[in-house]
N, C-alpha and C positions, 0 to 999 in steps of 0.2 A: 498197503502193508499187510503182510500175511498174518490170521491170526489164529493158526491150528499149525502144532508142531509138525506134522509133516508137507504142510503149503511151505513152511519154513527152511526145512531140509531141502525141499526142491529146488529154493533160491539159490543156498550154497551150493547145489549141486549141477545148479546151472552155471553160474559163476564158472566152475572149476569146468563145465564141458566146454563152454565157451573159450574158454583162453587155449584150451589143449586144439580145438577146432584150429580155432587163429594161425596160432602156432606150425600145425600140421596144412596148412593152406597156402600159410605166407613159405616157408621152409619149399614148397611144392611151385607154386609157381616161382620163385625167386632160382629154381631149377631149370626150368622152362623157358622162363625169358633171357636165364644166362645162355644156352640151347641155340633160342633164335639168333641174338644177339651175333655167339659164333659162328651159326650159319648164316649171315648176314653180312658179314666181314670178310666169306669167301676164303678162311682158312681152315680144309678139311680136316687137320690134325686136330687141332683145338675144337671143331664142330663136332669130330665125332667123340673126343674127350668130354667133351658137356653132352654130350646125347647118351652117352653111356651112363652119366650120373645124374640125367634128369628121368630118365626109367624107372627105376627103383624107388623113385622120390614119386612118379606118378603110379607106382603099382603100389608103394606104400599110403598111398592117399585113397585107394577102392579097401583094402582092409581094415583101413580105420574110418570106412564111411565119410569120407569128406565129397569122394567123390563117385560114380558112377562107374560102372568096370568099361561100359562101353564109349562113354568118352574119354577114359585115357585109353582107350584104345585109340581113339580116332587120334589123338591130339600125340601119340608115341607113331601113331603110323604117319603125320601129315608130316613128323618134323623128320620121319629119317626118309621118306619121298624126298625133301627139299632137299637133306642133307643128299643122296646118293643125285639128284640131278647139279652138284658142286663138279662130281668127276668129271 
């Protein structure tokens, strides 16, 4: 148990970074695997409709620090590879 007001503040302020993380992770991948999923199903319309809204979802996950700029890179370039070898 913390016992100096600002060991204390940090608690709460973890609390609250923690949830917003979570949040911005699960929101992020639940993008991604909808993604695979439709490229997985073999229908391009709906593949490239989820690829287009899991983009955003993976570049808004490097500005809020969740994730690494160079792995959504890698993980925006592997799914629209998969997606364009559907044509």
């Amino acid at each position: 148990m913390a016992h100096h007001k600002s060991a204390e503040k940090r608690i709460r302020q973890t609390v609250v970074s923690t949830a917003r993380n979570r949040a911005n992770t699960s929101r992020m991948k639940s993008a991604v695997k909808q993604a695979e999923e439709a490229i997985a199903s073999g229908n391009k319309t709906a593949a490239e409709a989820a690829l287009k809204a899991a983009q955003p979802e993976l570049a808004r996950g490097v500005v809020k620090g969740v994730l690494h700029k160079n792995t959504a890179a890698r993980k925006m370039s592997r799914l629209t590879k998969r997606l364009r070898a559907l044509a």
